[in-house]
ZAKOL-522580 format. One record per residue (C-alpha): y, x, z; residue in one letter. Coordinates in Angstrom, 1 decimal, m for minus. Last residue first. Layout:
REM ZAKOL-522580
ATOM	north	east	up	code
ATOM	Y	X	Z	a;
...
***
This chain:
REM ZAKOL-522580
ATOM	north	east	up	code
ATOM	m3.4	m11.4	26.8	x;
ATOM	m6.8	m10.1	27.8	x;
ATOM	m9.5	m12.0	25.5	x;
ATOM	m11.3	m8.2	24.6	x;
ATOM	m13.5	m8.2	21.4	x;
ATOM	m14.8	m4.3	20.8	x;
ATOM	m17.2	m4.2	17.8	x;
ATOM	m15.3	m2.2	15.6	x;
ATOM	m12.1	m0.8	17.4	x;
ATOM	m10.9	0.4	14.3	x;
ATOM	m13.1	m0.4	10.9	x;
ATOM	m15.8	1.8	10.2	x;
ATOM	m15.9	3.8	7.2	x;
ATOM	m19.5	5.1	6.1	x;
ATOM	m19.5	5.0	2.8	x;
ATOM	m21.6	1.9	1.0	x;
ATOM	m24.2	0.9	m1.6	x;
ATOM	m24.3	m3.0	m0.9	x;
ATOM	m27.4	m4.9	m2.4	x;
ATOM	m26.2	m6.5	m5.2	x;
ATOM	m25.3	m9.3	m6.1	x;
ATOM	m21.9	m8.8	m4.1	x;
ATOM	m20.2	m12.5	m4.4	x;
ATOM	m21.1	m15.7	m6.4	x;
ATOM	m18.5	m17.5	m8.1	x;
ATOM	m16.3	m20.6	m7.2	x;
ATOM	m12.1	m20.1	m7.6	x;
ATOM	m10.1	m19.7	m4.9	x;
ATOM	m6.9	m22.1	m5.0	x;
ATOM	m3.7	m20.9	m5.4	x;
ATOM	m1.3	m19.3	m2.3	x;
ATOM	1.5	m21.8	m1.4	x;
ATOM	4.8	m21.5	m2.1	x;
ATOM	7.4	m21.9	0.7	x;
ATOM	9.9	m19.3	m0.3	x;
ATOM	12.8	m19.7	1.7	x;
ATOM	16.2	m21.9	0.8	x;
ATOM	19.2	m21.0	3.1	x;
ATOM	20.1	m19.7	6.7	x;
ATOM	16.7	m18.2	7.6	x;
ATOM	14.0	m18.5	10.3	x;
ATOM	10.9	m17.1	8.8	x;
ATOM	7.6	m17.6	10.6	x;
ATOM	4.2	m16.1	10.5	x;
ATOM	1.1	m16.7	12.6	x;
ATOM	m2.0	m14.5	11.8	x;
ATOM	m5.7	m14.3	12.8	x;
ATOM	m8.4	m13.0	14.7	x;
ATOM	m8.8	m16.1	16.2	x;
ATOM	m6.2	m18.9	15.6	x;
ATOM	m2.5	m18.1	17.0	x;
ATOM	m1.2	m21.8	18.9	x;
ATOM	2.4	m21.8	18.8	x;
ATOM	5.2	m22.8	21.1	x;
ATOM	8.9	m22.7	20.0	x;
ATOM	10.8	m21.2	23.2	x;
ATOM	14.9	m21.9	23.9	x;
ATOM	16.8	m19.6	25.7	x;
ATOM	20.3	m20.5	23.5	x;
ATOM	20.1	m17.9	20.8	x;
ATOM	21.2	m14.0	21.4	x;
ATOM	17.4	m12.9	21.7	x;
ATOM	15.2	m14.9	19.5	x;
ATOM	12.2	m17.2	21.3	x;
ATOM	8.8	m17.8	20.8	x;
ATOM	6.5	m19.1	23.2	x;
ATOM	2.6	m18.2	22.1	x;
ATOM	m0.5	m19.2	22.9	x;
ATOM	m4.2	m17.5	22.1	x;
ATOM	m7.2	m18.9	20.1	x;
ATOM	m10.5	m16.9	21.2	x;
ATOM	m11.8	m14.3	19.2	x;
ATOM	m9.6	m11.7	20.1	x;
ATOM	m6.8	m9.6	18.1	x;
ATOM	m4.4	m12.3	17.6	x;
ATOM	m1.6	m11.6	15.7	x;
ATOM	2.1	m12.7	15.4	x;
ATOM	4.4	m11.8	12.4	x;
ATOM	8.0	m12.6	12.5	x;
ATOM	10.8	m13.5	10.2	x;
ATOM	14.4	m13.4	10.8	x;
ATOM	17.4	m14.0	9.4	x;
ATOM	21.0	m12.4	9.2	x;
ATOM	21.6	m12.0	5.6	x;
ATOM	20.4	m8.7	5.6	x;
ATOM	17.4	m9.6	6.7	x;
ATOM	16.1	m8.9	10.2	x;
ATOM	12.2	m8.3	10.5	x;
ATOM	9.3	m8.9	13.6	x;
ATOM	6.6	m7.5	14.6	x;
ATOM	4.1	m9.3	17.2	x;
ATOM	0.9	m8.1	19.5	x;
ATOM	m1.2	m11.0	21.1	x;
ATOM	m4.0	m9.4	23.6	x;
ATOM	m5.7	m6.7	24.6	x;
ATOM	m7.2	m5.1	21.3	x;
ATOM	m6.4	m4.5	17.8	x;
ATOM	m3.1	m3.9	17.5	x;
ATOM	m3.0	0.0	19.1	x;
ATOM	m1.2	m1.0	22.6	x;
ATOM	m2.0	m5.2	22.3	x;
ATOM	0.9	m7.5	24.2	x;
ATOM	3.6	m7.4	22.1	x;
ATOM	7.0	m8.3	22.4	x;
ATOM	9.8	m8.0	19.1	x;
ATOM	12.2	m5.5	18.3	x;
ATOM	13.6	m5.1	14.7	x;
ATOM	12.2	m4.1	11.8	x;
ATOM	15.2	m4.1	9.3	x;
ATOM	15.0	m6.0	6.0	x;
ATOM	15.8	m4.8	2.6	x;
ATOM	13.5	m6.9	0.7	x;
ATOM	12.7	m10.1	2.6	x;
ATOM	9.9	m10.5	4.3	x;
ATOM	8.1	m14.1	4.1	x;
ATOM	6.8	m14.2	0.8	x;
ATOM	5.5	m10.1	0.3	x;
ATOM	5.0	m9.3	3.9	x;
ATOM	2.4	m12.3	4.8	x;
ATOM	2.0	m12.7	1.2	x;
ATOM	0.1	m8.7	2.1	x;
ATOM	m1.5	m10.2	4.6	x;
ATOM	m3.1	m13.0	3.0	x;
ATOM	m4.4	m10.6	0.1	x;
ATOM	m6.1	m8.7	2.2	x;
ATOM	m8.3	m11.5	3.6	x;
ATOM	m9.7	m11.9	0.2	x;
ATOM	m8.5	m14.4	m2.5	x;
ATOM	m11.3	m15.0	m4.9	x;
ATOM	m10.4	m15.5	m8.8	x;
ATOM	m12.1	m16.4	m12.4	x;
ATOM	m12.1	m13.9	m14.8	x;
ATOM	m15.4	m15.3	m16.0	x;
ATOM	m17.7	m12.3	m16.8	x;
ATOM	m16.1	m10.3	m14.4	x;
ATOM	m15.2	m12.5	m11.6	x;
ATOM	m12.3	m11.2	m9.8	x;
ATOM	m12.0	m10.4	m6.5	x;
ATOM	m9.1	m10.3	m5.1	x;
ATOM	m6.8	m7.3	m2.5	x;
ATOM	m10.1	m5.6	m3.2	x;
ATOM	m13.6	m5.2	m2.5	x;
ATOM	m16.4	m3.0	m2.1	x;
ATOM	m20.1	m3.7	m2.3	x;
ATOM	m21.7	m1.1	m4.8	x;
ATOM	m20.5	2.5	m5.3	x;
ATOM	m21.9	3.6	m8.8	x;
ATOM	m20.2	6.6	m8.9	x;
ATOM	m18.0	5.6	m12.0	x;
ATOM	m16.6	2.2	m11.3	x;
ATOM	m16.0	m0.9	m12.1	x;
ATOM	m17.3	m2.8	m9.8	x;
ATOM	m17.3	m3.9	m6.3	x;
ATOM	m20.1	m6.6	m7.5	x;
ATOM	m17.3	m9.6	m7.7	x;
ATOM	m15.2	m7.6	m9.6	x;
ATOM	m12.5	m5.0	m8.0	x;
ATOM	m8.8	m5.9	m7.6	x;
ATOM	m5.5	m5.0	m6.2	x;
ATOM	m7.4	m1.6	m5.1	x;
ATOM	m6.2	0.3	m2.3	x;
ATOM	m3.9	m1.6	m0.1	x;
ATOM	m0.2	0.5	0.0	x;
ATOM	2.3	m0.7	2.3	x;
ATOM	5.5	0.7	3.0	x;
ATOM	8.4	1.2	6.0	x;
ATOM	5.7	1.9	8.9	x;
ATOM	7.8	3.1	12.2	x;
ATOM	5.7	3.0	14.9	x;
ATOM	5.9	m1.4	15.1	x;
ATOM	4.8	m1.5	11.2	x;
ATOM	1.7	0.7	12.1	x;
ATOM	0.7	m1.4	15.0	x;
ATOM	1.1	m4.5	13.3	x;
ATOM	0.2	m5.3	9.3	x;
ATOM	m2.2	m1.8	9.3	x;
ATOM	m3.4	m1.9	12.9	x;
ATOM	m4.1	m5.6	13.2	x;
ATOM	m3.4	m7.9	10.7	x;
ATOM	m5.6	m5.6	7.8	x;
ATOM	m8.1	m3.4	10.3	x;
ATOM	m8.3	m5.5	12.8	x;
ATOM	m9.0	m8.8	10.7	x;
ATOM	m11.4	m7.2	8.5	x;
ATOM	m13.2	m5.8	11.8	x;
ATOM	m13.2	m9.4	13.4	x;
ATOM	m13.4	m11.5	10.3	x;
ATOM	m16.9	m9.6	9.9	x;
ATOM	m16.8	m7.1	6.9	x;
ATOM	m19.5	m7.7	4.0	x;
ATOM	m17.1	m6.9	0.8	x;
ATOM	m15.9	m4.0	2.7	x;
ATOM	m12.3	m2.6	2.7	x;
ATOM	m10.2	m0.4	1.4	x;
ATOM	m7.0	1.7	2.9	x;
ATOM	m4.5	3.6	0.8	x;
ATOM	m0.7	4.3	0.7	x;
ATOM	0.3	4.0	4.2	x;
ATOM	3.9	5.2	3.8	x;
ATOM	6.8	6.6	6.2	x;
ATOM	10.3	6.9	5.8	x;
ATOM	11.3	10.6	6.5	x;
ATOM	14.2	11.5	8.7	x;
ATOM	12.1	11.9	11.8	x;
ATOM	10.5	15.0	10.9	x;
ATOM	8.4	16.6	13.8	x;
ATOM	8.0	13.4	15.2	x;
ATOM	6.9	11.1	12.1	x;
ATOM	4.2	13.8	11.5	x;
ATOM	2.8	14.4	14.7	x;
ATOM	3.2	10.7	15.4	x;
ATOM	0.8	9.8	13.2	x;
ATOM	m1.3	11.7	14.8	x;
ATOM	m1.5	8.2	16.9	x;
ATOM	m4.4	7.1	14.6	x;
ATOM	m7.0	9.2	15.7	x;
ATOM	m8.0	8.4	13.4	x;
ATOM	m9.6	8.1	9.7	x;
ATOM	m9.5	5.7	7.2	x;
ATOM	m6.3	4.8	7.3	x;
ATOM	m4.3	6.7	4.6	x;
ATOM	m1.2	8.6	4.8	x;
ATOM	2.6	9.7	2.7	x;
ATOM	5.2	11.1	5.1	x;
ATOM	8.6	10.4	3.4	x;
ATOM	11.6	11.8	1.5	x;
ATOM	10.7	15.6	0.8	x;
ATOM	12.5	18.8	m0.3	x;
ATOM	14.4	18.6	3.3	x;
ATOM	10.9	19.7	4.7	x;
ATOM	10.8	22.4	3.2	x;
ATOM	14.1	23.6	5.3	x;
ATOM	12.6	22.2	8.4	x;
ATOM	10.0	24.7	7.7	x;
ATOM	6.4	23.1	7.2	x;
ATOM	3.4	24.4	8.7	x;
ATOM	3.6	24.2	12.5	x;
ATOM	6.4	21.3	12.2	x;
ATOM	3.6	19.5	11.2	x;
ATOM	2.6	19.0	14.8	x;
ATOM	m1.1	19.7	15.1	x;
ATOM	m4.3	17.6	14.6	x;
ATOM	m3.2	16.4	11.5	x;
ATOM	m6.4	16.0	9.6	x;
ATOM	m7.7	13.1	11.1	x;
ATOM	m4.5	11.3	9.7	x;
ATOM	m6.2	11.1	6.3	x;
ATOM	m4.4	11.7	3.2	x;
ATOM	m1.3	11.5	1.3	x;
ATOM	0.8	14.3	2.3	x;
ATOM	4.4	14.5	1.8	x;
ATOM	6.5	12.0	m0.4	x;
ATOM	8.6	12.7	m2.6	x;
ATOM	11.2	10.6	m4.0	x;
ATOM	12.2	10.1	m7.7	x;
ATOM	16.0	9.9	m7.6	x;
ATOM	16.6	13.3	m9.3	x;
ATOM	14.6	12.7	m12.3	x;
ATOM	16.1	15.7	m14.9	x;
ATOM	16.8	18.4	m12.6	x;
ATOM	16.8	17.7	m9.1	x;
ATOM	12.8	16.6	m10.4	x;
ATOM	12.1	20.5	m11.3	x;
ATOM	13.6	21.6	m8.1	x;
ATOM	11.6	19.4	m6.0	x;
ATOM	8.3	20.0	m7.6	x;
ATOM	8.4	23.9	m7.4	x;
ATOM	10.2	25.8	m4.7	x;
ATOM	10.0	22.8	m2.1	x;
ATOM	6.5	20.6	m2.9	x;
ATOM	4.9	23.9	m3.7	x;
ATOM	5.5	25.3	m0.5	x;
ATOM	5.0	22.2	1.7	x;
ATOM	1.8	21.5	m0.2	x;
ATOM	0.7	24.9	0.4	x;
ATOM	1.4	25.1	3.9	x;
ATOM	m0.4	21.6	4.6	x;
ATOM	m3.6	22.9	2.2	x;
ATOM	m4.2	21.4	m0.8	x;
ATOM	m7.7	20.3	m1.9	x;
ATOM	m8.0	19.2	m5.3	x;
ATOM	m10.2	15.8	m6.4	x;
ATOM	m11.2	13.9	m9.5	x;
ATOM	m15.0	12.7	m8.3	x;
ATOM	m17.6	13.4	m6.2	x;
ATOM	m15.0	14.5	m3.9	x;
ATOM	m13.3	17.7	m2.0	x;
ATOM	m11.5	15.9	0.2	x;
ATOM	m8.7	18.0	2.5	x;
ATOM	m5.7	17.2	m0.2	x;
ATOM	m6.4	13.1	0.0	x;
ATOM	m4.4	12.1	m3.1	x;
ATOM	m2.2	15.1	m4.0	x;
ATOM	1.5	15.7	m4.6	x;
ATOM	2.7	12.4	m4.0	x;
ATOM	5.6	10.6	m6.5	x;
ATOM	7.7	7.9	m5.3	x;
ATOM	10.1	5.4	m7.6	x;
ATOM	8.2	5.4	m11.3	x;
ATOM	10.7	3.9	m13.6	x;
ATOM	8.3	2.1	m16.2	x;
ATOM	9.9	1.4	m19.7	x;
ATOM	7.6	2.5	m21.6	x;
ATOM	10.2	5.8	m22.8	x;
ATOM	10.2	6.1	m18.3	x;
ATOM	6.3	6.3	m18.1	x;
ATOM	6.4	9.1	m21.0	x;
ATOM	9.2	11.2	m19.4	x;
ATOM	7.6	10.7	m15.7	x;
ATOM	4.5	12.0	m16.6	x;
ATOM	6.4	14.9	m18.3	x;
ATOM	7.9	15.9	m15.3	x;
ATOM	4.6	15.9	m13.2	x;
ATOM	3.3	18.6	m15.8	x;
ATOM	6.7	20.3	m15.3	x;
ATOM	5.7	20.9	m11.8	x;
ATOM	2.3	22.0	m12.6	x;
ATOM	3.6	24.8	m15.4	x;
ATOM	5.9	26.2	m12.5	x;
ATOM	2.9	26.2	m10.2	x;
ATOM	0.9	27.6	m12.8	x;
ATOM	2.9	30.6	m13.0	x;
ATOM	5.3	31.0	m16.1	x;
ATOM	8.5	29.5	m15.6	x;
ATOM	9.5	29.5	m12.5	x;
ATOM	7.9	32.9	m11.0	x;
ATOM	9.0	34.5	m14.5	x;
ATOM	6.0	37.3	m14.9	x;
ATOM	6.1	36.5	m18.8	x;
ATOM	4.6	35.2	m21.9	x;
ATOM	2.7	32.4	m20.0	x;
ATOM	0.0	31.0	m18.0	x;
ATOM	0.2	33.6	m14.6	x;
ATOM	m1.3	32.7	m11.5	x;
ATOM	0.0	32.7	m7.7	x;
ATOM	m2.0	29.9	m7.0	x;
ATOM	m4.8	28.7	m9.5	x;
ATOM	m4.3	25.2	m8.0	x;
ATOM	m7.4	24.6	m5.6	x;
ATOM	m10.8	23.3	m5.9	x;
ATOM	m11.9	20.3	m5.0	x;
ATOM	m15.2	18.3	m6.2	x;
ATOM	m14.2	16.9	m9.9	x;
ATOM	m12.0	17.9	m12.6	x;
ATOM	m13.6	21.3	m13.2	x;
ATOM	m12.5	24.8	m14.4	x;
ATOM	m13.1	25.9	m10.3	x;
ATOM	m9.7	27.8	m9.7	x;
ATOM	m7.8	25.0	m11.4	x;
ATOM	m5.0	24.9	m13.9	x;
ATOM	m7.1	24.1	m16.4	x;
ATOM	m9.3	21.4	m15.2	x;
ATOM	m5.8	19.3	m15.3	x;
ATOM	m4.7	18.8	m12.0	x;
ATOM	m6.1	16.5	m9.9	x;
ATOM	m6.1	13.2	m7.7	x;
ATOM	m2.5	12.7	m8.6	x;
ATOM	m0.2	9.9	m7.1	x;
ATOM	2.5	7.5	m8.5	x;
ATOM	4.6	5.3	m6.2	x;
ATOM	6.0	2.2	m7.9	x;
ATOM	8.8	0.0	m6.9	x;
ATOM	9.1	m3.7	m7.8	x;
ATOM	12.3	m4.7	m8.2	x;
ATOM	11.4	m5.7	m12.0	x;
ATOM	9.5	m8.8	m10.9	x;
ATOM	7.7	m10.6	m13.4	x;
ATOM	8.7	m8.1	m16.5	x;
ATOM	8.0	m5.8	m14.1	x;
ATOM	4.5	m6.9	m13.5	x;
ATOM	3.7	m7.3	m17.6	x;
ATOM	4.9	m3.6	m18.0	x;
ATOM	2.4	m2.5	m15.2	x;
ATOM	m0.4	m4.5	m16.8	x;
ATOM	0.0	m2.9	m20.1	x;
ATOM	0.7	1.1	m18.8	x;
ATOM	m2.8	0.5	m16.5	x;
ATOM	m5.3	m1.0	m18.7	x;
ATOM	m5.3	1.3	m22.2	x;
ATOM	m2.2	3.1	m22.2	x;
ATOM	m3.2	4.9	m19.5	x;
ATOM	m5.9	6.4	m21.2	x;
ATOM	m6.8	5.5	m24.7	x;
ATOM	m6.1	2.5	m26.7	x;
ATOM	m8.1	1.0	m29.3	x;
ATOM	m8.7	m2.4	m27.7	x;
ATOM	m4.7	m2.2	m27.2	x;
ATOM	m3.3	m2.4	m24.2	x;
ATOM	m0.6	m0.2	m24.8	x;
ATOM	m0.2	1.2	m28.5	x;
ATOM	m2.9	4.1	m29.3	x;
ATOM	m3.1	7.2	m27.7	x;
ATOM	m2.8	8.3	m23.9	x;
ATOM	m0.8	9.5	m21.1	x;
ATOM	m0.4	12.9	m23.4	x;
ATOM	0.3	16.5	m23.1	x;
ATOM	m1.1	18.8	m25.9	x;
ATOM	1.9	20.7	m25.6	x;
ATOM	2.3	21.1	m22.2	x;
ATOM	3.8	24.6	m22.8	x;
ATOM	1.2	26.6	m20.5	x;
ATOM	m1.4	25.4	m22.8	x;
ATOM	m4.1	27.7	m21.1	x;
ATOM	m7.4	28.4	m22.7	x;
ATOM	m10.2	29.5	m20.4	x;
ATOM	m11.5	26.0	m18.9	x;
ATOM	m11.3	23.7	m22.3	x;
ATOM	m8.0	21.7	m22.8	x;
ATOM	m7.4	18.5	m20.9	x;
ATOM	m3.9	18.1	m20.5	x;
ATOM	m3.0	14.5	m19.0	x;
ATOM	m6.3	14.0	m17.0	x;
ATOM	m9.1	12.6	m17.7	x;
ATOM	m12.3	10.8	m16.1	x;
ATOM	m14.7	8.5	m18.2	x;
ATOM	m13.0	4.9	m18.1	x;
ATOM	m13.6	2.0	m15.9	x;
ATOM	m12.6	3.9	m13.0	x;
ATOM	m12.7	4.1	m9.0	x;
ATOM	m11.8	6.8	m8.7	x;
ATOM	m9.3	8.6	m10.3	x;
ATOM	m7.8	9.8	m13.5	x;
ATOM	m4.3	11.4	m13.9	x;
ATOM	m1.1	9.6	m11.8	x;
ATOM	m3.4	7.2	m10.5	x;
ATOM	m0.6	3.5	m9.7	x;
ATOM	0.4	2.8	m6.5	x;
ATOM	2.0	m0.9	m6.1	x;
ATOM	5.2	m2.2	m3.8	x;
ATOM	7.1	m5.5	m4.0	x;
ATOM	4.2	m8.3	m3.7	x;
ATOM	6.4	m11.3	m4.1	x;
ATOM	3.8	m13.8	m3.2	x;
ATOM	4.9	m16.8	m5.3	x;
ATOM	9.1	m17.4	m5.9	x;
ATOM	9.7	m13.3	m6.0	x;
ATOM	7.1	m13.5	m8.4	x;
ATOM	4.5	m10.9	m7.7	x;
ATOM	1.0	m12.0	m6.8	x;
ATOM	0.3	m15.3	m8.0	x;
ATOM	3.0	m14.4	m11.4	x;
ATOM	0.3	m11.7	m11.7	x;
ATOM	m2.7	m14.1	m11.2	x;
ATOM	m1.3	m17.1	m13.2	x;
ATOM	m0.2	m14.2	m16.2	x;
ATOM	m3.8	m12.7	m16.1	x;
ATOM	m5.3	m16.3	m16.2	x;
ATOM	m3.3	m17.7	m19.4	x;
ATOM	m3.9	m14.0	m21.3	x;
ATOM	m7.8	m14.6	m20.6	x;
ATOM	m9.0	m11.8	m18.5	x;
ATOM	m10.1	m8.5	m19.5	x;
ATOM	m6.8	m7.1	m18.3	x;
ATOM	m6.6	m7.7	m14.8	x;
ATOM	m10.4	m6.4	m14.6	x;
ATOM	m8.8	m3.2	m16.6	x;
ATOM	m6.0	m3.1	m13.9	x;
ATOM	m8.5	m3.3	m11.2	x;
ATOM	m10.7	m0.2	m12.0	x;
ATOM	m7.8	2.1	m13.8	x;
ATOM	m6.3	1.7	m10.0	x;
ATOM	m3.4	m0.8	m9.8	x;
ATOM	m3.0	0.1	m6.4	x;
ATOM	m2.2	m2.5	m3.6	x;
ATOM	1.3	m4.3	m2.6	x;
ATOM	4.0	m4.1	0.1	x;
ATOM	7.5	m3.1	0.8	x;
ATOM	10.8	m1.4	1.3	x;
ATOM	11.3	m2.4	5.3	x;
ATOM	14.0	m0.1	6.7	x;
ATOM	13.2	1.6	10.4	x;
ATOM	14.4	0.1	13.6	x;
ATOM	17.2	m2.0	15.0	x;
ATOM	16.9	m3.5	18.6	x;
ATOM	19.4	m5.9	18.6	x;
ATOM	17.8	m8.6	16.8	x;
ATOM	15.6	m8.9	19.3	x;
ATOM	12.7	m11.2	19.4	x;
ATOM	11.6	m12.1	22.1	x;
ATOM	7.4	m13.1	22.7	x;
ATOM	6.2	m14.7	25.8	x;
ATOM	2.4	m15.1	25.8	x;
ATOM	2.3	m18.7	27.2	x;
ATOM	2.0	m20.0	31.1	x;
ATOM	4.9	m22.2	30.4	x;
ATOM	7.8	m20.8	27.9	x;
ATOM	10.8	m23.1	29.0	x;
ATOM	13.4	m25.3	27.9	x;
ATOM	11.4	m26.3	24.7	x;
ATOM	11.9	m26.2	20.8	x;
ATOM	10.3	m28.3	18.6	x;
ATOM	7.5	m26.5	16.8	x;
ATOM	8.3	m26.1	13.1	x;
ATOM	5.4	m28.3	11.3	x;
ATOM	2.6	m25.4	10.2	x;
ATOM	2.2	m24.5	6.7	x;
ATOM	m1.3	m23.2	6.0	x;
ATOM	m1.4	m19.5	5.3	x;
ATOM	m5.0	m19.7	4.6	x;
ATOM	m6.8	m21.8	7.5	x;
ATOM	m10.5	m20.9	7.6	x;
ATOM	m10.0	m17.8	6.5	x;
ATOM	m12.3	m16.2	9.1	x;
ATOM	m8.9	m14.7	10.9	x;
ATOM	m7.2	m17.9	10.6	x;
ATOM	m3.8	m18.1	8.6	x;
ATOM	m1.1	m20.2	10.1	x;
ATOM	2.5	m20.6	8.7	x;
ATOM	5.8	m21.0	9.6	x;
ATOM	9.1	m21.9	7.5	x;
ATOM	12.6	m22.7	9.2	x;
ATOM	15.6	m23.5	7.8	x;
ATOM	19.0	m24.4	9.6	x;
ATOM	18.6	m21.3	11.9	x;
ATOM	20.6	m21.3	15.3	x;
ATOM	18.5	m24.2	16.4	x;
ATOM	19.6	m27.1	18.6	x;
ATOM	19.4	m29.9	15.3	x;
ATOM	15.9	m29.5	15.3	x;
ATOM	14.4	m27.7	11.9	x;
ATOM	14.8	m28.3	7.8	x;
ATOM	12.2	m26.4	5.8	x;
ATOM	14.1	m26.1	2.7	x;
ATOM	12.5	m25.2	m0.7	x;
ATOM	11.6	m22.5	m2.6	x;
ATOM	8.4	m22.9	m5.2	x;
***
């Protein structure tokens, strides 16, 4: 629903909107009466906002609609699977603008793996021929592949919300086309290979045959009507999994990425962005400038990471050496048995803060849902969760702490925004004390994020550079999230739905070891 918040007659903004969630979920973005503004801040945390301090472009946030979560989207009752995607992406509800979609099979799954080409190790079909996403019509009980959970749900979110923008990523080539004949484990690209009638370096390597393999995924997702925005060129490129996996190296990704992909793409889908990467930051322990000319580097639009691993300022090794590039977190999971504390540093913290403040344009959760046992999936991997849990005998819904921060982004950010300069007092958003980031919309208003990385509530004075020096005081709940949108017309005031009752993890929790950041530290300092 949009509505208008009015505010005090001595404020710039005629409409104001500000919400609390608590780090234990105690309060789920409950609306909060605007605070009246006062002369002075008092012995609060002191956060400006500054308009005038213009950063990078906000495009977005969302989750992946894995092969897991879009078939538990699916299987529920046509009445609940429209409630939970209008829930999540109607510009009027939580207007989730980004999602990641497998480009191939991944983990987790509901489906045995595939990928587009499968053709016994040995034969080649260096012409695509036996290319396909899948049989059958979409969403059929017949269909195959894509077609089965992930091309029906994506249709039914753009018919929601058509802005939304979709990045696509592989976790491996077909069998084929690798050095080991196998989907799973790693392997490499059979570099500097021949699969045709010819020595033609564009034509008839397997590079060449790759890059057209990505072209025809794009082909098949544009005749169903799904414009596909970003492509990666590998998901994680230094894990060699238990499941579909390739390992790239940086040189090689750079390589392929600029006489290969990008040329093929210039020719028939030359608005598709690349972006570089897509793995772990524990990897770049050099400046990519190392291993990627600045003239390979013009091949891609963004640095592509995921969160699992630090240090988390080699970030910086990427976003320095090529400054030009937007930059994407495109997959971070959590635990179905986190503390508020770790959940809350990991989502509010470094992903919703930190990351936003060094330059973070995109958003990428993994998984936008898994059932209530951290299922489906093909490894047996017990005690996960996603953006909501879904019951999966009932369909019925849980909201997880995820899911509050992405509405965070989703209601209260509006597309095309700036981040602009706000105060903080935490260096890596999940200790010290209150850290802030803060948005300009085109129109001229402004929304802010503030979070509390302790366990004790913390105050805040608010105030917007350029205004009359007035503060708006506000009390940020442990380990959790204030939000407010100051805008010039109607903002979206929905509320999130209820949570529905179901029992959670039946089973005992089969995990990986990922630790959330700053896991067990809890420092009060403002």
């Amino acid at each position: 629903m949009i509505i208008v918040v009015n505010t005090t007659d001595n404020s710039l903004f005629p409409t104001e909107f500000w919400t609390v969630t608590a780090g234990d979920l105690s309060q789920k973005r409950a609306h909060l009466t605007t605070p009246t503004p006062e002369a002075t801040p008092g012995d609060a945390a002191k956060i400006v906002i500054d308009p005038a301090d213009k950063h990078q472009n906000w495009i977005g946030a969302g989750a992946a609609i894995t092969d897991a979560a879009a078939s538990l989207i699916w299987q529920q009752s046509k009445a609940q699977r429209n409630a939970l995607l209008h829930e999540l992406f109607d510009p009027k509800e939580g207007n989730f603008a980004t999602i990641r979609i497998p480009l191939g099979s991944c983990e987790p799954a509901s489906q045995p793996y595939y990928s587009y080409d499968d053709v016994p190790f040995g034969e080649h079909d260096a012409s695509l021929a036996k290319f396909s996403i899948g049989t059958g019509t979409p969403g059929a009980p017949d269909a195959t592949k894509d077609l089965k959970y992930i091309v029906p749900v994506v249709q039914e979110i753009l018919k929601i919300n058509p802005a939304v923008k979709i990045m696509a990523s592989p976790w491996s080539a077909p069998a084929w086309m690798k050095n080991t004949g196998e989907l799973k484990m790693g392997g490499h690209l059979r570099f500097g290979e021949y699969t045709g009638n010819g020595y033609d370096q564009f034509k008839d390597t397997f590079e060449s045959v790759y890059a057209q393999y990505f072209i025809h995924y794009l082909e098949a997702y544009k005749k169903l009507g799904i414009p596909i925005y970003a492509i990666t060129i590998q998901n994680e490129p230094s894990n060699a999994a238990a499941w579909p996996a390739m390992i790239w190296k940086l040189p090689e990704l750079a390589d392929f990425g600029y006489t290969y992909l990008r040329p093929a793409l210039d020719k028939t889908f030359p608005n598709t962005k690349i972006y570089f990467w897509d793995g772990s930051l524990n990897v770049l322990t050099e400046p990519l400038s190392k291993y990627v000319t600045p003239e390979q580097a013009s091949a891609f639009d963004g640095f592509a990471f995921h969160t699992y691993d630090g240090p988390y300022t080699n970030l910086f090794k990427g976003s320095r050496s090529f400054p030009h590039w937007d930059l994407a977190m495109t997959e971070r999971r959590c635990m179905i048995e986190e503390t508020p504390e770790d959940a809350s540093h990991i989502m509010f913290g470094l992903i919703g803060n930190w990351l936003v403040r060094q330059g973070l344009s995109m958003i990428n959760l993994w998984n936008m849902a898994l059932d209530e046992r951290g299922l489906p999936n093909m490894v047996g991997s017990t005690g996960r969760r996603g953006v909501v849990t879904i019951d999966h005998t009932t369909g019925k819904v849980q909201r997880n702490l995820e899911y509050y921060m992405l509405r965070n982004f989703g209601q209260d950010v509006v597309p095309g925004s700036t981040v602009i300069g706000s105060s903080s007092y935490t260096q890596d958003g999940y200790t010290g004390g209150l850290g802030s980031v803060a948005f300009l919309a085109p129109d001229g208003g402004i929304t802010a994020h503030l979070y509390n990385p302790t366990d004790q509530p913390l105050e805040a004075a608010v105030t917007v550079n350029g205004q009359a020096l007035t503060w708006q005081h506000v009390t940020v709940p442990a380990w959790g999230t204030v939000t407010l949108h100051k805008a010039f017309g109607p903002v979206n005031a929905s509320s999130p739905r209820a949570d529905e009752a179901f029992k959670l993890n039946p089973y005992p929790a089969n995990l990986a070891d990922d630790e959330a950041p700053g896991k067990g530290v809890n420092k009060n300092k403002k």
